[in-house]
Each structure stands twice: as structure tokens, then as C-alpha cells.
N, C-alpha and C positions, 0 to 999 in steps of 0.2 A: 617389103609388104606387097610389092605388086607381080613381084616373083611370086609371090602365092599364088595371085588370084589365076594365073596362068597353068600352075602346078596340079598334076592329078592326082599326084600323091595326097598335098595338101587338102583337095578337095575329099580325099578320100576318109582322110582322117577327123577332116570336121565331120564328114556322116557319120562315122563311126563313133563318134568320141558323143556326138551329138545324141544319139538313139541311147549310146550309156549311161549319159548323166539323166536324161527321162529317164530311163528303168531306175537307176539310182535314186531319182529325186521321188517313186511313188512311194516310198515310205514315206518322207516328209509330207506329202499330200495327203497320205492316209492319217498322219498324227494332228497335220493343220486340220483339217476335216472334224476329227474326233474332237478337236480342242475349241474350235468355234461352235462347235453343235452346243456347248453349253451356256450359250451368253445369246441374247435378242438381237435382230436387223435391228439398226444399222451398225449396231457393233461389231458384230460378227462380222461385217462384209470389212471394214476397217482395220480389224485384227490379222485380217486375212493377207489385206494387203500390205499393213505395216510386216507379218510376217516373210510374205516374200520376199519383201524390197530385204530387209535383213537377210533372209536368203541369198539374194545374190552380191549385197557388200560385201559380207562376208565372203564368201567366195572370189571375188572380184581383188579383195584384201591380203587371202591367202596367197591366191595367183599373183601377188608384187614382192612378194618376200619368199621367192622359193627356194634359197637357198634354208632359213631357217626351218620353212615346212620340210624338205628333206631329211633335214636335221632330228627329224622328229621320229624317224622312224629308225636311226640311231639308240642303242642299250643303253636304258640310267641304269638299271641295279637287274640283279639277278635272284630268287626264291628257288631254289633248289634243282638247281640249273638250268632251269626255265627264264630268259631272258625278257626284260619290260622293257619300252620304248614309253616315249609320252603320248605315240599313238595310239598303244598299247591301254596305256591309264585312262586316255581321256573315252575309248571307245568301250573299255570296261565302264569306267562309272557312267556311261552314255548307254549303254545294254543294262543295269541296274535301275537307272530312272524310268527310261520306257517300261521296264517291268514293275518297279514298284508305281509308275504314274497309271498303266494300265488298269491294274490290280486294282487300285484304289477306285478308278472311277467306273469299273465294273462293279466294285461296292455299290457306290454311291446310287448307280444307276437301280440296282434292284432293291434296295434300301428306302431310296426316294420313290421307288413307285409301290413297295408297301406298304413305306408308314405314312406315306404323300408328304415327304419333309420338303419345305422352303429353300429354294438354292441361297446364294451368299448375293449381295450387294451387286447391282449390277457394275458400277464403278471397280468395286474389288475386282470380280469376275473378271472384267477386262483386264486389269492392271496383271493378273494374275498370269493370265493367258497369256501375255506378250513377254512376262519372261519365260514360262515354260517355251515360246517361242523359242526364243532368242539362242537358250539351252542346247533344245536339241536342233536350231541352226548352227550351232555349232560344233555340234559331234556330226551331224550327216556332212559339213562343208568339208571338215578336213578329210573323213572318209573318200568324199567325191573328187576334191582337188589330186588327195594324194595316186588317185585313179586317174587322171587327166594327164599328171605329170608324166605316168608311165607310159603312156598313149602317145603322147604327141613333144615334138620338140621347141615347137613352135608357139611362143605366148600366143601369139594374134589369133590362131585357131585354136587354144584351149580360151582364152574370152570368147572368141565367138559362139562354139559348142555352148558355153554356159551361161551367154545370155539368149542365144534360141531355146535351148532347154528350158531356162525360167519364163520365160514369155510363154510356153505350151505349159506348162505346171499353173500359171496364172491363167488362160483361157480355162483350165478343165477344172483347176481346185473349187469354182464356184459352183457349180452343176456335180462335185463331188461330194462337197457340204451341205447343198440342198438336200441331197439323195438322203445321207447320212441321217441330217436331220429331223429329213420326214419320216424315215424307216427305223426304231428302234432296237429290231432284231439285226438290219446293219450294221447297226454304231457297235454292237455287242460283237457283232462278227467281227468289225474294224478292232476293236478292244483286244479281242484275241488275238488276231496278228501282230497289232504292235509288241503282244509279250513275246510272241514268235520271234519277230526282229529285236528284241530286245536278247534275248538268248540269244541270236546268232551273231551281236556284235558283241558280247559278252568271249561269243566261241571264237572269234578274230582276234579280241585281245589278248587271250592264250592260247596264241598261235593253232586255233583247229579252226581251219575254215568250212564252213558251210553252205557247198555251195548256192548261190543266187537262185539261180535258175527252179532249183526244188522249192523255194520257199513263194516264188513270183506263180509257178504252176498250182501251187496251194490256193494263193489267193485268186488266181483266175479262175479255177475251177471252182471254189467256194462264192465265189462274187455270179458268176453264170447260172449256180445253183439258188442263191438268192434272188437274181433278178427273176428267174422262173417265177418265185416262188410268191414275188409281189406285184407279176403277172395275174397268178393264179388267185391271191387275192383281192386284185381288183375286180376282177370277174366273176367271182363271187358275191362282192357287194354291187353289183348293178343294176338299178331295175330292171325286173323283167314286163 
């Protein structure tokens, strides 16, 4: 361990591995976001963080048993010579829920603002919300672990990377769900992405990768273009 802290290698590969799992983790911020925008303070802010903290057990969990997580990206069976891992499985039905959870609450969303329907129990609601947490903490952890493992050789700097990472995820997810909350042309923009990222962890699990980087340029440029856009209308409502 203290050979690390000497090492430039080491030090290099916590930046690296560090900056990854942020980029990695803004899908999960963009779905925690969307997913608390539906329930009242102070629930929301508690969903928020019982979801993090699950975040990073998780994660912290996978990282103790790596030889199993390897394991996982090993063939169970084969469909017409197309081979499946259970990384493979869990990131398929992990790209199916984000899309059918998307789907649904893009319903809901224009649904309830034209027939003005009543949302569900606020107890429900939560209870609701912390297992779709939980869910898709665990299709984004195996995805990010199994990126960590390839990265670095070293546990003490793949924990480290992944509790700096959640610590920045936890600073910015509150000022992400505010945003979201207050803006509902947002949360609809947020809604399409997550079907975006649902697709492309759908395209992972049989084996067509699509890269990151186009899908992160998407939402940057779409998010720049919104913030304009709630510039422009606050500026327009202001007395003159």
C-alpha cells in the first residue's frame, strides 16, 4: 500500500480510472435524477442518498469477489453462434428496463399533464423508487466494476477511483434533480436518453458496442442546448 502512494503509475491510473467511473456513473445520475423527480422533499433527497450509498456497496461488494465478477463475462450458452455471458444477460435485461421504465414514465408524464391524473401514494412512491434504484445499481455497478478491473491491477486504487467517483456523483446528483425537477422539458430530454442508454447496453450485450463517447456528446450538446433554452425563458418572464 505505501508503495502506491509513491508510484506514478498508480497515481496515474487512479486519474484515469477516476474520470472513467464519473463518465460511467452519469447515466446512473441522469436515472437517479429522473427517478426522484417523482416523489416530494424530503423524500426525494433520502431516496437519493439511500440510492447512492447502494451505489457504492455495491460496487465496493463486486470489488471483494473479483474473481466471481470475471467469471461473469465467461459463455453460459450460445443462440446461433452468438455467445451469452451473464454479463451479457444482466446488461440485456438492464438496457430492456431502462427502456421499458423510460417509455413508461414518458407516458405518464404527458398523460398526467392532460388528464391532470393523481400520482401513486407518496409511501408507495418511495418504496417504489428505491427498488428501481437498487435494479439499475446493479446493472451500471457490474458494468463499471468490470471497466475498473481492466484498468487497474491494483484493488486499493480501483476502491479508491470508486469512492472519489461516488463522492462527485453525490455533490452534483442534488443540483441535477433539482434542475430536472424544476424543468419538465428536461426530465423528457433526461427520459429520452435513458432510452438511448438503454439501447446501447442492450447493443453491449450482443456484443455491438456503441461507443460512449457519441452517446455522452449527444447529451452534452442536448443539455447546452436546453440550458440556453431556460435561459431564454427566464428572460422572457421577467418584469420589465
Amino acid at each position: 500500500m505505501i508503495d502506491l502512494i509513491y508510484s506514478p503509475e498508480a497515481w496515474a491510473a487512479l486519474l484515469t480510472l477516476t474520470a472513467l467511473e464519473i463518465v460511467l456513473g452519469i447515466d446512473n445520475i441522469i436515472f437517479l435524477s429522473v427517478l426522484v423527480s417523482r416523489i416530494p422533499e424530503p423524500q426525494a433527497t433520502r431516496a437519493r442518498q439511500i440510492g447512492l450509498a447502494l451505489a457504492l456497496i455495491f460496487r465496493l461488494l463486486l470489488l471483494s469477489v473479483l474473481v466471481w465478477l470475471i467469471g461473469l463475462t465467461a459463455p453460459v450458452f450460445s443462440i446461433a453462434g452468438q455467445s451469452f455471458s451473464w454479463r451479457d444477460i444482466i446488461l440485456i435485461a438492464g438496457g430492456l428496463f431502462l427502456i421499458a421504465k423510460a417509455t413508461h414514465e414518458i407516458h405518464a408524464e404527458v398523460e398526467a399533464r392532460e388528464a391532470g391524473h393523481k400520482g401513486p401514494d407518496v409511501r408507495t412512491a418511495f418504496a417504489w423508487v428505491i427498488v428501481q434504484i437498487v435494479i439499475v445499481d446493479l446493472v451500471f455497478s457490474i458494468d463499471s466494476i468490470i471497466t475498473a478491473i481492466g484498468m487497474a491491477k491494483d484493488i486499493e486504487i480501483m476502491v479508491a477511483a470508486v469512492l472519489i467517483a461516488m463522492l462527485i456523483m453525490y455533490v452534483s446528483s442534488g443540483p441535477v434533480a433539482r434542475f430536472v425537477s424544476e424543468h419538465p422539458t428536461t426530465k423528457m430530454l433526461a427520459l429520452a436518453f435513458l432510452v438511448l442508454i438503454g439501447v446501447a447496453l442492450v447493443a453491449d450485450g450482443f456484443a455491438f458496442h456503441i461507443p460512449r463517447g457519441y452517446i455522452y456528446f449527444a447529451i452534452l450538446f442536448s443539455g447546452a442546448v436546453e440550458f440556453f433554452n431556460v435561459l431564454a425563458k427566464r428572460n422572457r418572464v421577467k418584469p420589465q
